[in-house]
C-alpha positions in Angstrom: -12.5 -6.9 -17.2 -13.0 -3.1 -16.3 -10.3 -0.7 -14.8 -11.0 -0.7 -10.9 -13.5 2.0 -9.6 -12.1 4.9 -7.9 -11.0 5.3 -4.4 -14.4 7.1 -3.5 -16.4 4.0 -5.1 -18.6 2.4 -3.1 -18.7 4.5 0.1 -21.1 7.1 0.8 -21.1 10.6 3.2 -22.5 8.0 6.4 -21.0 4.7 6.0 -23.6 2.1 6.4 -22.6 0.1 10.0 -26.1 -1.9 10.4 -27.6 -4.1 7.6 -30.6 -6.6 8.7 -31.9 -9.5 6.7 -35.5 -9.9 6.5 -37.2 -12.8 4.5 -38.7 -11.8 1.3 -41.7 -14.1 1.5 -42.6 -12.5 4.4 -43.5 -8.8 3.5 -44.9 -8.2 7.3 -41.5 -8.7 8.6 -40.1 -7.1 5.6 -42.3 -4.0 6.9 -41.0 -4.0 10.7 -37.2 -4.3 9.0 -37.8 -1.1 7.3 -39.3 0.1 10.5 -36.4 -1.0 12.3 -33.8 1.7 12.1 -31.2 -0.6 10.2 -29.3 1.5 7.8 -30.1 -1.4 4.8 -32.8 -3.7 5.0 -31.6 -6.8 3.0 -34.6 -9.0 1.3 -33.5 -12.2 1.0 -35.1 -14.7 -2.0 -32.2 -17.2 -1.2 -31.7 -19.3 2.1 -34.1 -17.8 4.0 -37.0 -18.6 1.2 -38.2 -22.0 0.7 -38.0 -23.2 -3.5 -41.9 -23.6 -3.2 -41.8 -20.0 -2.3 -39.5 -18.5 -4.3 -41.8 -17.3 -7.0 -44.2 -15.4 -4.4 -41.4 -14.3 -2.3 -39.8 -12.6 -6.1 -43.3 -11.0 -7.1 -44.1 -9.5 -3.4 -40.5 -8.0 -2.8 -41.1 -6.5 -6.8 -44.2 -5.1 -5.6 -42.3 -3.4 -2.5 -39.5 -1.8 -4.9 -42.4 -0.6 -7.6 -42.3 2.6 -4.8 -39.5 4.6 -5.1 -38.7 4.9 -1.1 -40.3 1.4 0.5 -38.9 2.7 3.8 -36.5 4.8 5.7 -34.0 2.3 4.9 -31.7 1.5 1.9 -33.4 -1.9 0.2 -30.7 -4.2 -0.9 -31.9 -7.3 -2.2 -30.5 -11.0 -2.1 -30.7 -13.2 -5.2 -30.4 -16.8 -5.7 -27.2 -18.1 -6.4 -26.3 -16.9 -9.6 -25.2 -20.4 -10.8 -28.9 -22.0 -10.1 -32.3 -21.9 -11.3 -34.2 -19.0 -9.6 -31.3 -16.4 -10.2 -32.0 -15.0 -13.6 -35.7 -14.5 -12.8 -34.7 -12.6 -10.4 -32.8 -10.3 -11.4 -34.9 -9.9 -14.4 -38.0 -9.5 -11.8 -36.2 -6.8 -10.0 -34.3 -5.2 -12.8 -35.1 -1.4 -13.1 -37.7 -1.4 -9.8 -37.5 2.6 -8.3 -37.0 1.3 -4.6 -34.0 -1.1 -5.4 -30.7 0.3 -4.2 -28.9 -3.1 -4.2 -28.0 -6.4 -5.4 -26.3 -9.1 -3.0 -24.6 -11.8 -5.4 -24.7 -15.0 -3.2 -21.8 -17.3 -3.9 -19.7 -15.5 -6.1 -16.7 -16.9 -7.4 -15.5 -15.3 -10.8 -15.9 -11.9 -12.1 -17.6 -13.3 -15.2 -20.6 -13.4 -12.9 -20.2 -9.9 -11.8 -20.0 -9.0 -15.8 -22.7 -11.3 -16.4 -25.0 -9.7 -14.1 -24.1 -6.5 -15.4 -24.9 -7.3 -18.5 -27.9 -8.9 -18.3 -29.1 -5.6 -16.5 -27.8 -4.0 -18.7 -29.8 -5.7 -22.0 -32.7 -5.2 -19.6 -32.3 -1.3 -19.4 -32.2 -1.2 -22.8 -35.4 -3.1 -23.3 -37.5 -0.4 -21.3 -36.5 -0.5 -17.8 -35.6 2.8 -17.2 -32.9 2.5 -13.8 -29.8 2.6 -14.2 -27.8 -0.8 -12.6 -27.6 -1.5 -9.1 -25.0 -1.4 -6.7 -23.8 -4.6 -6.7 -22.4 -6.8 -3.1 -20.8 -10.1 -4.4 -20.6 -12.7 -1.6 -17.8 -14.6 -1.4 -18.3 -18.3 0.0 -16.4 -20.4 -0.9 -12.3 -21.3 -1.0 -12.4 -20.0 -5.1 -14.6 -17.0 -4.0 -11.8 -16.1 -1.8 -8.9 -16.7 -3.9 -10.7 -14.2 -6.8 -12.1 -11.5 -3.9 -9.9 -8.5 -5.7 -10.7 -10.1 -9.1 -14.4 -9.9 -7.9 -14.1 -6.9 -6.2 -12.8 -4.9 -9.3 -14.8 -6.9 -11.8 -16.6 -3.5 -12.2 -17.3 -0.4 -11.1 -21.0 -1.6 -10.5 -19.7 -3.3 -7.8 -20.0 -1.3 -4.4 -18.8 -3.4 -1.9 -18.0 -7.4 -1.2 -18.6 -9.3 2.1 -18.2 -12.8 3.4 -20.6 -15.8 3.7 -18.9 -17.6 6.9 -21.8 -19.9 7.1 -21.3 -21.6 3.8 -17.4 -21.0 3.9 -16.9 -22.8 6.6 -18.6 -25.8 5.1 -17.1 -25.5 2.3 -13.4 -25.4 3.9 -14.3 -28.0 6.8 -13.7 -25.3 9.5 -14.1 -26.0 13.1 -12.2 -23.3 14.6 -13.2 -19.4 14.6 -9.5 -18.6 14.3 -9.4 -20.4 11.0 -11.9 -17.8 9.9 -8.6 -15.1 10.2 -7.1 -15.6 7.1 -10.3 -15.2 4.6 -11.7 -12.0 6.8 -8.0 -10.4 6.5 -8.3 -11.6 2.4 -11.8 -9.3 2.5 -10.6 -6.3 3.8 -7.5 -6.0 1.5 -9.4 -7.0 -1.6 -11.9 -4.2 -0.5 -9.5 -1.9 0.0 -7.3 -2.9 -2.8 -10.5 -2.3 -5.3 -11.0 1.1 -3.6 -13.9 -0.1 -2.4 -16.0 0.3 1.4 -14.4 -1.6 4.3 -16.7 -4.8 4.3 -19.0 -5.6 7.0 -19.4 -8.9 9.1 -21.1 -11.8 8.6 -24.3 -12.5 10.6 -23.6 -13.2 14.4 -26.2 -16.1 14.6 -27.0 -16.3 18.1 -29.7 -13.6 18.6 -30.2 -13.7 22.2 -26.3 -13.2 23.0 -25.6 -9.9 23.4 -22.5 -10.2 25.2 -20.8 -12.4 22.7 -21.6 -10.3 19.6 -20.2 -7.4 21.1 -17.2 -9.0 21.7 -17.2 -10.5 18.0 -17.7 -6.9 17.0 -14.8 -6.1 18.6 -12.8 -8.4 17.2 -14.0 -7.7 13.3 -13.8 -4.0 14.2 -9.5 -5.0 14.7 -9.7 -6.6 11.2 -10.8 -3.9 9.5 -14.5 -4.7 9.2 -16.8 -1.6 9.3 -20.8 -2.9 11.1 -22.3 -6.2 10.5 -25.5 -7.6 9.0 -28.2 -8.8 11.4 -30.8 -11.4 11.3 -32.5 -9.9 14.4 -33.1 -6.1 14.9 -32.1 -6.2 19.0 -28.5 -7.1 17.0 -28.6 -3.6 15.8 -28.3 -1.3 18.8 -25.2 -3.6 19.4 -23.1 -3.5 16.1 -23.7 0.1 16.1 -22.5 1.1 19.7 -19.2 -1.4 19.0 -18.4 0.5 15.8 -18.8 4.3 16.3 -15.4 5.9 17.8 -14.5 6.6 21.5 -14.5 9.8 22.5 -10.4 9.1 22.8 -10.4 8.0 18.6 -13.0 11.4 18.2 -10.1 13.2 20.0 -6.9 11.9 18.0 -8.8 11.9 14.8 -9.4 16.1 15.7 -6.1 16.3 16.6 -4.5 14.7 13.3 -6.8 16.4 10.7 -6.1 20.0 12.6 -2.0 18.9 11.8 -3.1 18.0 8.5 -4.4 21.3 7.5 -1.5 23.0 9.0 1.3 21.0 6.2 1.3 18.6 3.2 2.0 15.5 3.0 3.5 13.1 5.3 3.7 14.3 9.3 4.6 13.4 13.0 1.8 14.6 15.6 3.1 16.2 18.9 3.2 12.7 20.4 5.4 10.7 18.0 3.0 9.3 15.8 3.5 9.4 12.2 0.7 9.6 10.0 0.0 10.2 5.7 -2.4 10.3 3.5 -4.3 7.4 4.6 -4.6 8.1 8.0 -5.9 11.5 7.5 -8.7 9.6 5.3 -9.0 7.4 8.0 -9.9 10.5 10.4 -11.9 11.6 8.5 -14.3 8.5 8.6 -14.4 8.4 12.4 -15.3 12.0 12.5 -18.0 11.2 10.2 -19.2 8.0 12.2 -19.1 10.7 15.1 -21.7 12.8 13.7 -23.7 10.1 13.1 -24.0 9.6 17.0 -25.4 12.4 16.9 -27.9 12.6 13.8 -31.7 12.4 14.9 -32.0 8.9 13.6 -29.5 7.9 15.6 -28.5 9.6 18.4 
């Protein structure tokens, strides 16, 4: 196994808060996902693709990556689950593609996947494909995934991010209860974290017409740690985003403690008691960037 990436690995100067699936067999709604204003559009060749349509589903979203920008979005793409039939020619369908930004691992459960992906990649590049690997998003699904997430999440530094399946997990664990759900979504962040990786982002809110309730389930992921969501509906978008970009009252105390940051080193208590370090400062930092992106043209 590799050393873990760095700290910075994995994020980026506007962390990504809005990621919508879209279903690679169907390019047309591929198209209005791009169109969207989602932050990454995720093509999916797994669940959302029939097996009689896998094959069509692999050759169109290939010929949307042969373009070096498909879209105003980032294009991540799904695979099949590495342990089937249909992963490897994907991966070997999309390895080296201009518009691909991104590889979601479904059902990861060892970092000999991760390595193995990498490598095949890899042996592609130096066939003649000429891009350099992917960011890579393991999902973790299952009980095992979640007992390896920091093995996963550090399997190397290809590896940009990790997130959660709940759909599957929950079958796989017998849940019944949301609150059972606490323990692997806490087990997410830290691994993230602990790799030096990007705060995760929720699972998919499945019920598309309630607003109400996926704010709320934003709020709650937001308390955990989790940093935007993935979609299956673009009127989920203007949702996750609004629940994860700062008050004005977190703009304000993130101003305040950066403005005592840059007045002394190292560890410091603000007028008002609170105690903050290194990590909080980096932690201002992100809200004042999530701030300005309030205010960017694409999305303010």
């Amino acid at each position: 196994m590799t050393s873990p990436p760095p700290a910075s690995a994995g994020t980026a100067d506007e962390p990504v808060l809005t990621w919508l699936y879209a279903p690679g067999d169907r390019p047309e709604v591929v198209a209005k996902a791009l169109r969207s204003g989602a932050d990454v559009v995720l093509v999916d060749l797994e669940d959302a693709v029939a097996p009689d349509r896998k094959g069509y589903a692999r050759s169109a979203t290939a010929e949307l990556l042969s373009a070096p920008h498909p879209g105003p979005a980032a294009v991540h793409v799904r695979v099949n689950a590495l342990s089937g039939p249909f992963a490897r020619a994907d991966l070997e369908a999309l390895s080296g593609l201009p518009g691909l930004a991104g590889l979601r691992l479904p059902k990861t459960e060892w970092p000999r996947e991760v390595l193995d992906v990498v490598r095949l990649l890899g042996e592609r590049e130096e066939a003649g494909a000429a891009a350099a690997v992917p960011g890579l998003y393991p999902l973790l699904e299952s009980a095992l995934g979640i007992e390896n997430a920091y093995a996963v999440a550090s399997a190397d530094p290809a590896v940009r991010g990790i997130a959660l399946g709940e759909a599957d997990l929950r079958a796989d664990l017998g849940m019944r209860d949301e609150a059972a759900l606490g323990w692997p979504r806490a087990r997410a962040v830290v691994a993230a974290r602990a790799a030096g990786l990007a705060p995760p982002a929720q699972s998919v809110y499945p019920h598309v017409r309630d607003a109400e309730g996926l704010a709320a389930s934003c709020v709650r992921g937001r308390s955990l740690g989790f940093l935007g969501r993935t979609a299956i509906h673009p009127r989920q978008l203007p949702v996750i985003e609004r629940c994860y970009l700062p008050t004005p009252q977190e703009v304000e105390a993130a101003r305040e403690t950066l403005a005592a940051a840059g007045r002394e080193a190292g560890a410091l208590a603000l007028p008002d008691g609170r105690f903050v370090d290194a990590a909080v400062v980096a932690g201002a930092r992100r809200t004042l960037t999530l701030a300005e992106r309030a205010r960017s043209p694409r999305h303010g």
